[in-house]
C-alpha positions as CSV (number, residue, x, y, z in Angstrom):
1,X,-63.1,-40.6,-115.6
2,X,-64.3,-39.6,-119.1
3,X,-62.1,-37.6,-121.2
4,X,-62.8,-34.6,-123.6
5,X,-63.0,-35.2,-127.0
6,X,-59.7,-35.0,-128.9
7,X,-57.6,-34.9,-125.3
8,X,-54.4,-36.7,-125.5
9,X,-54.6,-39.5,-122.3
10,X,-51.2,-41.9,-121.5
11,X,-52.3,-44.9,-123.3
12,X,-53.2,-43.2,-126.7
13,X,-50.0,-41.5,-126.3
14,X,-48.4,-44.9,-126.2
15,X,-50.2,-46.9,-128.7
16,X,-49.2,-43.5,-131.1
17,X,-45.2,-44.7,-130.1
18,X,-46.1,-48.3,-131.0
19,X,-47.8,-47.4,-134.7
20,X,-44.9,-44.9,-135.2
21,X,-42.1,-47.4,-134.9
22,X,-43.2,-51.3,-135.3
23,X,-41.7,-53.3,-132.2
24,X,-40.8,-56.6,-132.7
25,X,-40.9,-58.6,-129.7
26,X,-37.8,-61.2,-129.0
27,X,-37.0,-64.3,-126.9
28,X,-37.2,-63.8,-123.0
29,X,-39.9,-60.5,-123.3
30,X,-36.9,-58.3,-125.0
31,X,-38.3,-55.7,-127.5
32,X,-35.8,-55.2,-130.6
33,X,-36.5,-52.5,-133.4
34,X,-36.0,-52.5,-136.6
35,X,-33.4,-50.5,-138.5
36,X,-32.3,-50.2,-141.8
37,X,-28.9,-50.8,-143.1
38,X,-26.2,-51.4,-140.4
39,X,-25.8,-48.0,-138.7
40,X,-26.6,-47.8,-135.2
41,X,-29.6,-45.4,-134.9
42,X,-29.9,-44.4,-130.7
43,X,-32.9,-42.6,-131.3
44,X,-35.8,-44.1,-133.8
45,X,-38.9,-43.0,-132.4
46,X,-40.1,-39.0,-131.3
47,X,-41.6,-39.5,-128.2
48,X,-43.5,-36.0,-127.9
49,X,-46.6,-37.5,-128.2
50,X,-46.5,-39.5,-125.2
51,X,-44.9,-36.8,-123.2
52,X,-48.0,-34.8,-124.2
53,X,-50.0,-37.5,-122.9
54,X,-48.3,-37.6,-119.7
55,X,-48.7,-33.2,-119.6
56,X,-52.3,-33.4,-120.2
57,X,-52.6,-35.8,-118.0
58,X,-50.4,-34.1,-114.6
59,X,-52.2,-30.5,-115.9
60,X,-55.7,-32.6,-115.1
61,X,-55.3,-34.7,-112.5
62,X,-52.4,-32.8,-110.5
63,X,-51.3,-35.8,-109.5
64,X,-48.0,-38.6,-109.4
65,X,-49.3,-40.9,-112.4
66,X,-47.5,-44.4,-112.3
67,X,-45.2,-45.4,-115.2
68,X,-42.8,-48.0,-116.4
69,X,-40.5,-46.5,-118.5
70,X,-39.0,-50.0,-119.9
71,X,-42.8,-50.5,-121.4
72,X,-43.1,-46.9,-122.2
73,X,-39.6,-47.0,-124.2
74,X,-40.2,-50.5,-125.2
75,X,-37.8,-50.1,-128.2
76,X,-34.7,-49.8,-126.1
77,X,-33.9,-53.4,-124.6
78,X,-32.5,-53.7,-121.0
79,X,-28.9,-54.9,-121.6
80,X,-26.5,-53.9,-123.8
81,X,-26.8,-50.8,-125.4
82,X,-23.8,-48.6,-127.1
83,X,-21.2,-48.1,-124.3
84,X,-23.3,-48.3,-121.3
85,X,-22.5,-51.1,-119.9
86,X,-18.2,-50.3,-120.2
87,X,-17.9,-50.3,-116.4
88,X,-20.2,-51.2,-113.7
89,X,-21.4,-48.4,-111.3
90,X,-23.4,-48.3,-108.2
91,X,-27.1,-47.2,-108.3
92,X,-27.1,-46.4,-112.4
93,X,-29.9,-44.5,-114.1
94,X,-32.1,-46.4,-116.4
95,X,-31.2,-45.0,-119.9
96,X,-34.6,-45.3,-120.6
97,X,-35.7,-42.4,-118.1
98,X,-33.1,-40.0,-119.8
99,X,-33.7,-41.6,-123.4
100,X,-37.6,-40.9,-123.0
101,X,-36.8,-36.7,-122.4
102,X,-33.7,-36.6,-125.0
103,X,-36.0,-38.3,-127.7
104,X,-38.2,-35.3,-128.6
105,X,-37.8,-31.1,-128.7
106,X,-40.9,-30.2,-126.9
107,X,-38.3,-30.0,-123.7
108,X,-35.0,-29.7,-125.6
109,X,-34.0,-27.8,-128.7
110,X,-31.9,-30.4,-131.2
111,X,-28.9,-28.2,-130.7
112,X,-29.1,-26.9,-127.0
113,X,-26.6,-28.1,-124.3
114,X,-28.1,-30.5,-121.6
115,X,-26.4,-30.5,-118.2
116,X,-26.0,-33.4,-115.5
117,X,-24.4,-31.9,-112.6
118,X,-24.4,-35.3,-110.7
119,X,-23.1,-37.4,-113.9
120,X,-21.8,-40.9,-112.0
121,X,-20.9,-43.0,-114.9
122,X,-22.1,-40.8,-117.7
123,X,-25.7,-42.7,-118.6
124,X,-27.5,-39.1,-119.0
125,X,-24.0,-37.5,-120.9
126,X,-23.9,-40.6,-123.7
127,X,-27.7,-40.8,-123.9
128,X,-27.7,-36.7,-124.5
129,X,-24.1,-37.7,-127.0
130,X,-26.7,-40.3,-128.9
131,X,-29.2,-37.7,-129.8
132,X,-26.7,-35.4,-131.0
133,X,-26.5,-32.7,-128.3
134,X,-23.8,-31.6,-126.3
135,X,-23.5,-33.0,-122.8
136,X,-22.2,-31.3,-119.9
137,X,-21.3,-33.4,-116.7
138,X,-19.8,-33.2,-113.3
139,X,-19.3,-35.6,-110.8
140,X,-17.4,-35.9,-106.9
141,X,-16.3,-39.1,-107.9
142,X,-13.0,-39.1,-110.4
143,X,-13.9,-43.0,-111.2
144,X,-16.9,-41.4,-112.3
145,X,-15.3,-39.0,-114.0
146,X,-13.1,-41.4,-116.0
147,X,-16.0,-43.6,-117.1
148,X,-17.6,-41.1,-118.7
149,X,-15.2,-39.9,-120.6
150,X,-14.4,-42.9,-122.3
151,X,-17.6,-44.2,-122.6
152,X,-18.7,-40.8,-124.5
153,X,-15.1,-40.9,-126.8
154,X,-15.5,-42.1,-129.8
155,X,-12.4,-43.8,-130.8
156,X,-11.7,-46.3,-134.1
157,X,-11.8,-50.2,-132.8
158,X,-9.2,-51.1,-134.8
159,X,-6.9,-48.5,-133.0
160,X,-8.3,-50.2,-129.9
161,X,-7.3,-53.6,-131.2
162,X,-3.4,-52.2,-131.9
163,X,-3.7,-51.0,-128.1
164,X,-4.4,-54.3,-126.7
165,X,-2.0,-55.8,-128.4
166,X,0.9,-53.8,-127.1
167,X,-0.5,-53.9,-123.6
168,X,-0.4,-57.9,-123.8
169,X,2.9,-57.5,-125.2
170,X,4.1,-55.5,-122.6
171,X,2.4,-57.7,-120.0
172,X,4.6,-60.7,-121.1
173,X,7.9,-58.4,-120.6
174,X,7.0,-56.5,-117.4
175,X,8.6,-57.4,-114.4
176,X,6.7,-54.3,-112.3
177,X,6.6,-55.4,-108.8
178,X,5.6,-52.0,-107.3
179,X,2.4,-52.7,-105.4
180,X,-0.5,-49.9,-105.5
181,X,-2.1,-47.7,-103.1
182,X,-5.4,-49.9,-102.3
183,X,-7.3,-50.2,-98.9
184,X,-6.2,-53.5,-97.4
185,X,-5.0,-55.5,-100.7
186,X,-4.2,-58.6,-99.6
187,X,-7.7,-59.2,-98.0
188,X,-9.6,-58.3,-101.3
189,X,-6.6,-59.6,-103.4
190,X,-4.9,-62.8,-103.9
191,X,-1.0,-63.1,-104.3
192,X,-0.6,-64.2,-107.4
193,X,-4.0,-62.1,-109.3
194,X,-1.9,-59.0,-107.3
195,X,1.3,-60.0,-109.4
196,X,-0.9,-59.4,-112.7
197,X,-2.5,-56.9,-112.3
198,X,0.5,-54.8,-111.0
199,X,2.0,-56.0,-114.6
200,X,-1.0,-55.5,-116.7
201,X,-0.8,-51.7,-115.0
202,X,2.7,-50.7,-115.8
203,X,2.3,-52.1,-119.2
204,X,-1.3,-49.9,-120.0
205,X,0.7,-46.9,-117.8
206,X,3.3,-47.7,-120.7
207,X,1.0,-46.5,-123.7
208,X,2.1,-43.4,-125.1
209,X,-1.5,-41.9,-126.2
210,X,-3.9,-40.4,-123.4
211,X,-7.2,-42.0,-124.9
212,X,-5.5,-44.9,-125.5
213,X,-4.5,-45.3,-122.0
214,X,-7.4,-44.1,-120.4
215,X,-9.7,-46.4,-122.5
216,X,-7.8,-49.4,-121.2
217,X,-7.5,-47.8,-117.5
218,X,-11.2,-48.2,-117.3
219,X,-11.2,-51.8,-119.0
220,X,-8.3,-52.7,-116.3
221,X,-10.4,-51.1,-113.6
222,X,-13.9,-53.4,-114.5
223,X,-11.3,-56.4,-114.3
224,X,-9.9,-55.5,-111.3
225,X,-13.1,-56.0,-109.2
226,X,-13.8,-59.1,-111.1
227,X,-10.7,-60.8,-110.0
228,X,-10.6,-59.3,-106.1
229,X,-12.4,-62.0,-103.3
230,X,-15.9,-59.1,-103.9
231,X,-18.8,-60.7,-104.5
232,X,-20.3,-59.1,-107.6
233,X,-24.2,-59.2,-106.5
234,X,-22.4,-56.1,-104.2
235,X,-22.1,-53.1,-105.0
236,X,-19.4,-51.9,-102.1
237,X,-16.4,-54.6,-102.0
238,X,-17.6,-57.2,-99.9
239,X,-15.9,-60.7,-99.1
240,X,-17.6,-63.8,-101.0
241,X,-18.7,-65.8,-98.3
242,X,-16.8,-69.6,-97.4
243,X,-17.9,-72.0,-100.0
244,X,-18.9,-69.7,-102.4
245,X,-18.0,-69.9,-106.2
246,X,-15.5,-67.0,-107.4
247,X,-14.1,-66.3,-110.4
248,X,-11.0,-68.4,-111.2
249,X,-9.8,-66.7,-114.8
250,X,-6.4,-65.2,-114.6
251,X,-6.6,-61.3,-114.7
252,X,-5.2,-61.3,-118.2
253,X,-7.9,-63.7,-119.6
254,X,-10.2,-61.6,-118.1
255,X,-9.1,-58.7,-119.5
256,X,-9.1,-59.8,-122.7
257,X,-12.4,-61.1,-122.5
258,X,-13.4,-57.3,-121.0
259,X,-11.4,-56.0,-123.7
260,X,-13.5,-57.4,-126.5
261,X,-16.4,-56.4,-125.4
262,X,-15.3,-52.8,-124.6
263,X,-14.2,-52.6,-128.0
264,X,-17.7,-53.7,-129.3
265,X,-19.3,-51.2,-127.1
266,X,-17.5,-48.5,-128.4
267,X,-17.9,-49.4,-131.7
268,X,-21.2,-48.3,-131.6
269,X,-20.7,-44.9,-131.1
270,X,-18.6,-44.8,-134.5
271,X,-22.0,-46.0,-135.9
272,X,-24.0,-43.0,-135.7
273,X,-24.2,-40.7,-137.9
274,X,-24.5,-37.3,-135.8
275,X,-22.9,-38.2,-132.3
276,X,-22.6,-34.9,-130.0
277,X,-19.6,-34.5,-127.6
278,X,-19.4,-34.8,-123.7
279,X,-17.6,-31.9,-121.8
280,X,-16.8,-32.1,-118.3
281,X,-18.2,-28.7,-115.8
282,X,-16.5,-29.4,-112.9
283,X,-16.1,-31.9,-109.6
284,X,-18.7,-30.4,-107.7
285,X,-22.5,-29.6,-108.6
286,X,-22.6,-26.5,-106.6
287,X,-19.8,-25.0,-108.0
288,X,-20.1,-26.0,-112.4
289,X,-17.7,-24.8,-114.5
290,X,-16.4,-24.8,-117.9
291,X,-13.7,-26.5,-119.5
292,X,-11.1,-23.5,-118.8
293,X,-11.8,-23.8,-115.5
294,X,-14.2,-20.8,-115.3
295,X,-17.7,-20.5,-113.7
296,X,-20.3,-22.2,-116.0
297,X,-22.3,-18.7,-117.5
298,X,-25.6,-18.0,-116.8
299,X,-29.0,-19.0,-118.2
300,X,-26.2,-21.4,-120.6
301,X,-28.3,-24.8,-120.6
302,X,-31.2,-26.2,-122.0
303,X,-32.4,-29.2,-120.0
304,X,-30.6,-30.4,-116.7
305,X,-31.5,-34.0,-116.1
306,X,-30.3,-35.6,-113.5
307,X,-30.9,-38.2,-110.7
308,X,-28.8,-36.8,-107.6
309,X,-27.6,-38.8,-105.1
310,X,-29.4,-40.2,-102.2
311,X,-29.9,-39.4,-98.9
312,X,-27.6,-42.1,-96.8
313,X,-28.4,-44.4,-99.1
314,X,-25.5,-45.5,-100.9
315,X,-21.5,-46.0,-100.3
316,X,-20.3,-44.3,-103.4
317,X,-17.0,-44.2,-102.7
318,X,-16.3,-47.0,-100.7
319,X,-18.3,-49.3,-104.1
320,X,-15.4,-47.7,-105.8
321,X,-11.9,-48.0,-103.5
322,X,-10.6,-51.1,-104.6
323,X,-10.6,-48.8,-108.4
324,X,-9.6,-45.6,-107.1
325,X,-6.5,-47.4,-105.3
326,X,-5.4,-49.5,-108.3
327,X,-6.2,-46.1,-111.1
328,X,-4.1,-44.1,-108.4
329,X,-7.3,-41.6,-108.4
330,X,-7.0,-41.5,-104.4
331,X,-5.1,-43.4,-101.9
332,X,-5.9,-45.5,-99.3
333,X,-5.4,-43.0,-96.7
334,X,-7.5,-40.2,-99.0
335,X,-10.9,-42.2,-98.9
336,X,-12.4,-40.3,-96.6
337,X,-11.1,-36.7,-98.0
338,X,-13.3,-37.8,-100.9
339,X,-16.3,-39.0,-99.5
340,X,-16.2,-35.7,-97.6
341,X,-16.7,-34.0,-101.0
342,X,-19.7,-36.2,-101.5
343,X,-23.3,-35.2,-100.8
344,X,-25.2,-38.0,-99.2
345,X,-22.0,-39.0,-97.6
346,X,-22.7,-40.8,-94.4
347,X,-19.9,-39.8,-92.1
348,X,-19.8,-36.8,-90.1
349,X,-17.7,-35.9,-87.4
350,X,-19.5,-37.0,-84.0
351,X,-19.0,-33.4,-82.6
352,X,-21.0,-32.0,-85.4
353,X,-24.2,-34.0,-84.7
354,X,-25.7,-31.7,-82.7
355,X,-25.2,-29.0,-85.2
356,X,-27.8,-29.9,-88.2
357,X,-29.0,-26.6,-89.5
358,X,-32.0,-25.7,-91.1
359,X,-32.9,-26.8,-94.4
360,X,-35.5,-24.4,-95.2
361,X,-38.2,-26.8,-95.6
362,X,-40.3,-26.9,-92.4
363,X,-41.6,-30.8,-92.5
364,X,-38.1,-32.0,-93.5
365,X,-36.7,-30.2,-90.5
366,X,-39.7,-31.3,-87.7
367,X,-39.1,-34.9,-89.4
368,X,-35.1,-34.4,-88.5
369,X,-35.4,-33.3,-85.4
370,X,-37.7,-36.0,-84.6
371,X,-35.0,-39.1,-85.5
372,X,-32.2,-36.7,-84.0
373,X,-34.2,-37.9,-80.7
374,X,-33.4,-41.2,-81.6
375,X,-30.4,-41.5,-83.6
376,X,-28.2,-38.4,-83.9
377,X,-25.9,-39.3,-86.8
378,X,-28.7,-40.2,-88.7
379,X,-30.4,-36.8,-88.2
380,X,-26.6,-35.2,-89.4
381,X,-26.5,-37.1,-92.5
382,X,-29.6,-36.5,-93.9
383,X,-29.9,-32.9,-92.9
384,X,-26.2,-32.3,-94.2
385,X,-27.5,-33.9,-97.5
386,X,-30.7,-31.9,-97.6
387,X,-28.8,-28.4,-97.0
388,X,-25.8,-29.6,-100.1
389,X,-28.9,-30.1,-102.1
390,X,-29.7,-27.0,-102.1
391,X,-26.5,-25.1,-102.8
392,X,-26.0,-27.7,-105.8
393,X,-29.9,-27.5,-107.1
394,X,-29.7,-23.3,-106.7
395,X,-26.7,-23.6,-109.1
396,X,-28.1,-26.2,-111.5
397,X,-31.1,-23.2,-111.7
398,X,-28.8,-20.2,-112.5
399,X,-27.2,-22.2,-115.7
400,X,-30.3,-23.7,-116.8
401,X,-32.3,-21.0,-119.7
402,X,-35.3,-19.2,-119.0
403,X,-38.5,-21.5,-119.7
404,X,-35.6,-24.7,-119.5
405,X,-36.9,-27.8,-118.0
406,X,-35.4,-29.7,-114.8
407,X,-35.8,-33.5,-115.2
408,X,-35.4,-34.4,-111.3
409,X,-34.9,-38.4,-111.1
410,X,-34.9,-39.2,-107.4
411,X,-36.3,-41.8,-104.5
412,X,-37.6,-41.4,-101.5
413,X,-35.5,-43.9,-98.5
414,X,-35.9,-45.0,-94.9
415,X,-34.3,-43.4,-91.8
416,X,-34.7,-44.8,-88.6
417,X,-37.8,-46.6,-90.1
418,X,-39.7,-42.9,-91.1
419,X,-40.1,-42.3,-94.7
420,X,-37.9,-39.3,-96.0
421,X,-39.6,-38.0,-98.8
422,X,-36.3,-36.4,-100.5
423,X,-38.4,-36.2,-103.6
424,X,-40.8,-34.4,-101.9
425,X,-38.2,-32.0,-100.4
426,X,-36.1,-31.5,-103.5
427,X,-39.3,-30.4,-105.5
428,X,-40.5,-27.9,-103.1
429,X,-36.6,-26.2,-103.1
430,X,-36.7,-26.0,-106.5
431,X,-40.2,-24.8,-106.3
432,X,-39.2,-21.9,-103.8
433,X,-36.3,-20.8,-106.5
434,X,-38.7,-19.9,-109.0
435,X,-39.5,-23.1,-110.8
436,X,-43.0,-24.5,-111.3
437,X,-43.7,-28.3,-111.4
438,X,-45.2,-29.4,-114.6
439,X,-44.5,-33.3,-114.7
440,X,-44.6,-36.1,-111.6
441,X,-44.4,-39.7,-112.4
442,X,-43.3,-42.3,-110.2
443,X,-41.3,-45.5,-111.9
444,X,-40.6,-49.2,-110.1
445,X,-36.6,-50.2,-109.7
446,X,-36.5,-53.6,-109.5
447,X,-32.7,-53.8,-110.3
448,X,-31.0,-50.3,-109.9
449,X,-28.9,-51.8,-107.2
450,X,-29.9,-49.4,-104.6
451,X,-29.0,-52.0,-101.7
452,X,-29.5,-49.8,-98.7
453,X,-30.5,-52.7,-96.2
454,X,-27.4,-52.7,-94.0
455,X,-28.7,-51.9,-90.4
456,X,-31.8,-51.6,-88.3
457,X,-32.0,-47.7,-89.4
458,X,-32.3,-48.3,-93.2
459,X,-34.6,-49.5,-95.7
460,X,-35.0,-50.7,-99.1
461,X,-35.8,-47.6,-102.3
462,X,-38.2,-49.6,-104.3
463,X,-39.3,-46.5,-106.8
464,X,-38.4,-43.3,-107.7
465,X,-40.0,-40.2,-108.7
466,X,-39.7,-38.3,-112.2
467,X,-40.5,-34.9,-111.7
468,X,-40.2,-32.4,-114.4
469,X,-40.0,-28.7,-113.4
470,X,-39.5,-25.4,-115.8
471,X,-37.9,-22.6,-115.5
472,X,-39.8,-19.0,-115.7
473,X,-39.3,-17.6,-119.1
């Protein structure tokens, strides 16, 4: 299809990003940029010209256009960047979805608030701290919770250092024995990495300042799951198999390898030059509020970007019980309180099957009452998730400004072998509260650890959709 003279199209829009900032291309397909001086600068290149592209394009064509965002935001490598990679966490947005949307003000004013009211491990909350905005996050999940409020703390490495220090120190004297709350311990732990890690807890428990302590909480926590009998290609805690190769470094030599690099990571953030701040809004999306403790006003944010959490598709809080247990953020026998607080949860009580609901989108329901024929619970869990959706997106619209944008990162998963299109379903909600759809892309995930593939009934997310939506003015 021709275009009209002076139209902005996708790949102009791209080769503009590529003249803007030079790429330098590294070992192993790896793009680097080049910066000047030895401040960190997060965000080098304006990308409003290839969100243009990508507007003129949807406005045209009205259609899902396909996208990589790692060779769209070629400057930002996949690896290390700033503080991302502190903790692991299950299902993680790529930075450079939420990088792409932060890195212009054609969606975004420079000093507006942007909201992520299902914030997992922070990703959208630093990425919106990097550009110098104010981030607002909530999450279920208090590991969650944690990580992103270290990760988005800028705190002097040298302080840091100190803290280690005393926290190896104390590890020599401690003599804790006290053994923590964790779901079955002595099948995911061995005797004598138990022993340590109960000492190398009462000895970071024995630091005197909060961010201190919390800083090496998460550290202990990413060492934790390195040194428990989970295999790490897992996201949910599950048994290396006989034969296998396991790690075999004591938990303190991996914590002071995990320590070093934490402290690198962190460093970063003390490298830029305008860094915004992260401010919690709550534990649960459909319910944000401030830092007082008060509901989150009105027509208060600027951009919400987000990528919710799927329908049965992931084990959020069972990926993080072995942390939870050792953190003391829920006991063993609290689990399942949690996950109840969870949308996209995956157990309901068996009475309650036959009790779905409607979720006010016609094919969704004719498509759940179709697998409730076949598998019951199935037909529970996703409708229950469809239903919370809506409760948490009608909130995310009431604090988002007049004319704000909605970035809406989600996938579309398998239920009883039928595709449920949550993207699909999501959009048209948001669509029926007033919001008009002016962005649809649709992105590969070749490694966002989405491993659904646990029974018959599920299936594999191998892309998700980017849909941007605004809010009248």
């Amino acid at each position: 299809m021709e275009h009209e003279q002076g139209e902005v199209t996708l790949q102009t829009a791209i080769d503009a990003l590529a003249e803007t900032f030079p790429i330098e291309q590294t070992k192993g397909g790896r793009s680097n940029y080049r910066s000047a001086g030895d401040s960190f600068k997060p965000y080098p290149v304006d990308t409003s010209v290839a969100l243009a592209g990508l507007l003129d394009r949807f406005e045209r064509d009205q259609q899902p256009a396909a996208i990589s965002f790692r060779q769209v935001v070629s400057w930002l490598k996949v690896g290390e960047r700033a503080s991302h990679y502190l903790h692991s966490y299950p299902a993680k947005l790529l930075p450079h979805i939420a990088h792409f949307f932060l890195a212009n003000r054609s969606l975004v004013g420079a000093d507006e608030v942007v909201l992520d009211p299902f914030g997992g491990s922070g990703t959208v909350a630093l990425e919106t701290i990097l550009s110098g905005r104010t981030a607002l996050y909530a999450d279920a999940n208090p590991l969650g919770r944690l990580i992103t409020a270290v990760k988005t703390r800028s705190i002097d490495p040298a302080s840091l250092a100190a803290a280690g220090a005393e926290v190896r120190e104390g590890f020599c004297r401690s003599r804790a024995r006290k053994l923590p709350d964790v779901v079955n311990l002595q099948k995911w732990f061995d005797p004598s990495i138990t022993s340590d890690l109960v000492r190398l807890r009462a000895a970071i428990g024995a630091l005197d300042d909060q961010a201190m302590r919390d800083f090496m909480r998460v550290t202990f926590s990413a060492v934790a799951r390195k040194a428990s009998n989970s295999d790490p290609r897992f996201s949910v805690p599950v048994r290396y198999r006989e034969g296998e190769t396991r790690n075999e470094l004591s938990a303190i030599d991996l914590f002071e390898a995990q320590l070093k690099a934490n402290i690198a990571r962190i460093g970063a953030l003390r490298q830029v030059v305008s860094l915004g701040s992260a401010v919690p809004a709550g534990i649960d999306a459909r319910q944000l509020t401030t830092g007082a403790g008060e509901r989150l006003p009105d027509n208060s944010v600027g951009m919400i970007l987000s990528s919710p959490p799927y329908a049965s598709a992931q084990k959020y809080v069972r990926a993080a019980s072995l942390s939870l247990g050792w953190l003391d953020l829920a006991p063993s026998n609290g689990l399942r309180r949690l996950e109840d607080q969870t949308i996209g949860r995956e157990h309901h009580a068996k009475a309650s099957w036959a009790n779905v609901g409607s979720t006010g989108i016609d094919q969704a329901d004719a498509l759940i009452e179709e697998i409730s024929k076949e598998n019951a619970s199935r037909a529970k869990i996703v409708g229950t998730y469809l239903i919370e959706m809506r409760a948490a997106l009608t909130e995310a619209v009431r604090v988002l400004r007049p004319g704000g944008c909605f970035v809406l990162v989600i996938g579309d998963n398998t239920v009883c072998g039928r595709r449920f299109a949550s993207s699909e379903y999501l959009r048209l909600m948001l669509e029926g509260m007033g919001m008009t759809t002016i962005l649809s892309l649709v992105d590969p995930i070749p490694s966002r650890g989405l491993m659904t593939r646990r029974n018959e009934t599920a299936g594999i997310i191998a892309s998700e959709s980017v849909i941007v939506l605004r809010k009248a003015a």
